[in-house]
C-alpha positions in Angstrom: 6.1 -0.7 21.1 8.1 -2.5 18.3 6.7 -3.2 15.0 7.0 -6.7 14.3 9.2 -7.7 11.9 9.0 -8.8 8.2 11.0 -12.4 9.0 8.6 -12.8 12.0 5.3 -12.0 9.6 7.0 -14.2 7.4 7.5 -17.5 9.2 3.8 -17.8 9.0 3.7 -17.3 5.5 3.5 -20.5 3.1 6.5 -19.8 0.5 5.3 -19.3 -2.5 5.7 -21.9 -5.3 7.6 -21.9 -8.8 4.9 -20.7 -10.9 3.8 -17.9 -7.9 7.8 -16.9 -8.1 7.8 -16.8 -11.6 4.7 -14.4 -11.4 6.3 -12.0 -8.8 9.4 -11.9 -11.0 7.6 -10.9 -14.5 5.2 -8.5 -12.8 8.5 -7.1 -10.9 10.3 -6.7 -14.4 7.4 -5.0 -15.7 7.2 -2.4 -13.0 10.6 -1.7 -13.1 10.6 -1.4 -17.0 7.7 1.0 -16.4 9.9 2.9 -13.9 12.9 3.4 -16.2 11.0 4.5 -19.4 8.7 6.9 -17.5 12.1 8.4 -15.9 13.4 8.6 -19.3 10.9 10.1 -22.0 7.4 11.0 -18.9 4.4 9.5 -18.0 2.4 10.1 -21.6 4.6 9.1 -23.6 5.3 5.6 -22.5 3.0 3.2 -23.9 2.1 -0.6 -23.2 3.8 -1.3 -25.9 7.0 0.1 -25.0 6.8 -1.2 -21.7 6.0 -5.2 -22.9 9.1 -4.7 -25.2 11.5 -3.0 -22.7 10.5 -5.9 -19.7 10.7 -8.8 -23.1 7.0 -10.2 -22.7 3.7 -9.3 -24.9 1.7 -6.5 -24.0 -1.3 -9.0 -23.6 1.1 -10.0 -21.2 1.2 -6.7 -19.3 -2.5 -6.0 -19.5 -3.4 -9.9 -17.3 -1.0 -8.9 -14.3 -2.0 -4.9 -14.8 -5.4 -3.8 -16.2 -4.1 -0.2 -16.5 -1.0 1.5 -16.9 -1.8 3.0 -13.5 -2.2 0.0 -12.1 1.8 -0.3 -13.3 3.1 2.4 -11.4 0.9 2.0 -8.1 1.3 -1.5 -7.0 3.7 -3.9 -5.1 4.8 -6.6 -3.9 4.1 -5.9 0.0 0.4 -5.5 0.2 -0.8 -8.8 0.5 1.3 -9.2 3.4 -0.4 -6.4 4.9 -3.5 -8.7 6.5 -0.6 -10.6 8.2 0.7 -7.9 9.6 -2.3 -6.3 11.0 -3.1 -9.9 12.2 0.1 -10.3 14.2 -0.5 -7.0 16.4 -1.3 -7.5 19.9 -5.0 -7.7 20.6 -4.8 -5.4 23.4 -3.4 -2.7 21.1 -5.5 -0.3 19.3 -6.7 -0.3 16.1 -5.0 3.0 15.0 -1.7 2.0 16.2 -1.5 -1.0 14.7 -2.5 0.5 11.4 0.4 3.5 12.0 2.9 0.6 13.1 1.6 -1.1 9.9 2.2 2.0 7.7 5.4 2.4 9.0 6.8 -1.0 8.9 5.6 -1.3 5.2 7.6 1.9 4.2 10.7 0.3 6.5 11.1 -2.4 4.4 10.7 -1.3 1.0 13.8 -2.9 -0.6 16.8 -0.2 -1.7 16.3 -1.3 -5.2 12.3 0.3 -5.7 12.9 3.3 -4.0 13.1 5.2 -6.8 9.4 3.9 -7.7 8.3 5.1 -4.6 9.5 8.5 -5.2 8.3 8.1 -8.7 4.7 7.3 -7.9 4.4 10.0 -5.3 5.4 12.8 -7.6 2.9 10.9 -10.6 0.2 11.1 -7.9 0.8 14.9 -7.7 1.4 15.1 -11.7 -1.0 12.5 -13.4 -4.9 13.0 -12.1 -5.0 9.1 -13.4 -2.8 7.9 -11.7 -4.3 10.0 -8.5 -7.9 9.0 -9.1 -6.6 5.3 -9.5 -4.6 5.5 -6.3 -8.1 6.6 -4.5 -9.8 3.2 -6.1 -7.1 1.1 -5.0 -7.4 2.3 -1.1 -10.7 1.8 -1.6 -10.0 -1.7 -1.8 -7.4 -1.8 1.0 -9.5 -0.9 3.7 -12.1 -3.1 2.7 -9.1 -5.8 3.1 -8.1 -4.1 6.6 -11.5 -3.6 7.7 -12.1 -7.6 7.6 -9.3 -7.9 9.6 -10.3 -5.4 12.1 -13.4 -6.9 12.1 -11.9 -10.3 13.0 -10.1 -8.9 16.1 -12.8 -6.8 17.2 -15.6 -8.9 17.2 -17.4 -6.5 14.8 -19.2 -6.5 11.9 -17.2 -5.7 8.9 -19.9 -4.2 7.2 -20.0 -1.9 10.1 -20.3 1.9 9.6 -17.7 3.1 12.4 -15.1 0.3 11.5 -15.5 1.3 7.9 -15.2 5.1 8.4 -12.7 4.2 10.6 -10.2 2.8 8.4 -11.1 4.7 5.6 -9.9 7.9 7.1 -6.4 6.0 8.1 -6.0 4.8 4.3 -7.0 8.8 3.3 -4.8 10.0 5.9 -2.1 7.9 3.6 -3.1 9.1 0.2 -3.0 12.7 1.9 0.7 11.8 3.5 1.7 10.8 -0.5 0.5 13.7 -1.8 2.3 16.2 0.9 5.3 14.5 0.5 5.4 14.4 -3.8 4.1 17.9 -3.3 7.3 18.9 -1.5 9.6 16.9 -4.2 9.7 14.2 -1.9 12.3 15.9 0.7 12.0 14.7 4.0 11.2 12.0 6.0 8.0 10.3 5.1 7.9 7.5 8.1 7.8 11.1 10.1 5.0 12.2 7.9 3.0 8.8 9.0 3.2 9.5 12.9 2.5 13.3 12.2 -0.2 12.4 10.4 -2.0 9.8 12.3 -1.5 11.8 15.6 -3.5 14.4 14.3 -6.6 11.7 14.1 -5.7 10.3 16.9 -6.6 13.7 18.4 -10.0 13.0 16.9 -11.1 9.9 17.9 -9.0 7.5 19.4 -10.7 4.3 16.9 -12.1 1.2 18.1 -10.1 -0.9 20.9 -8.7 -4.2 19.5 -10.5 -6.2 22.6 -13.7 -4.6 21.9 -16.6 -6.6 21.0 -19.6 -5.6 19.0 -22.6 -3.7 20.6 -25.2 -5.8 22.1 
């Protein structure tokens, strides 16, 4: 079954304005700063301060769009369109292959340009217990956006123990697949990784159906 595409997710999207732009672009010029100065001199070593001065805005600056400097290194620009995504799967699909086609669409599109922070961040996750123990947080708060979702198509309650379980050992399977994969100095094929990986849970349980509805 084909993932649906970025343009398709997209044309149900509201463009974002001037000042949203403006936002994407100074929090992408920060990242990218953060990127090139961690490549150059290591993780420790760059500071806030650094990174405000090498991406030309204040460091009060970099601290309202990033409330760590791990916070730097993990994010993106693709998860919010991850709940639109999800949304747009077919309902008759389940819920574990639309998170794997989900997974494996978002690592698709990643543009050529931040690839190098992809690699970058997996081998930090392996390196850096901060940025690691941040990366675990920040799932955390993931699957509590995906399990709404899921909750929406399902019928369920999102508050749910099963759904919550459920996609919480999806978004584990994904910190697990990172962690392989910057363990290995990123060689191979990480989309492989994702159906290797969520195959082996799909051996476990199959997840909650799509059409289902909640227990009466």
């Amino acid at each position: 079954m084909a993932a649906t595409s970025p343009s398709s997710v997209g044309e149900h999207q509201p463009q974002p304005g001037l000042r949203e732009r403006k936002k994407i672009k100074t929090r992408i010029a920060i990242r990218r700063a953060t990127c090139r100065l961690i490549a150059e001199q290591g993780y420790d070593a760059t500071t806030v301060e650094q990174i405000a001065a090498a991406a030309e805005v204040s460091p009060s600056t970099v601290f309202r769009y990033f409330p760590t400097k791990e916070d730097i290194v993990l994010s993106d620009e693709h998860s919010p369109a991850m709940a639109a995504m999800l949304r747009s799967r077919p309902a008759g699909e389940s819920a574990l292959e639309s998170l794997r086609l989900l997974m494996v669409q978002s690592l698709r599109t990643v543009p050529a340009g931040e690839c190098g922070e992809t690699v970058q961040r997996a081998k930090l996750m392996v390196e850096i217990p901060a940025v690691r123990a941040r990366m675990t947080e920040s799932l955390s708060v993931t699957a509590g956006m995906l399990t709404e979702v899921l909750a929406e198509r399902t019928g369920r309650d999102p508050g749910e123990l099963e759904l919550r379980v459920f996609t919480a050992a999806v978004l584990s399977a994904l910190r697990e697949i990172t962690l392989y994969w910057g363990e290995r100095g990123c060689q191979g094929d990480p989309l492989a990784l994702v159906n290797r990986a969520l195959a082996t849970l799909e051996t476990l349980s199959s997840g909650p159906r799509l059409q289902d509805t909640s227990p009466e």
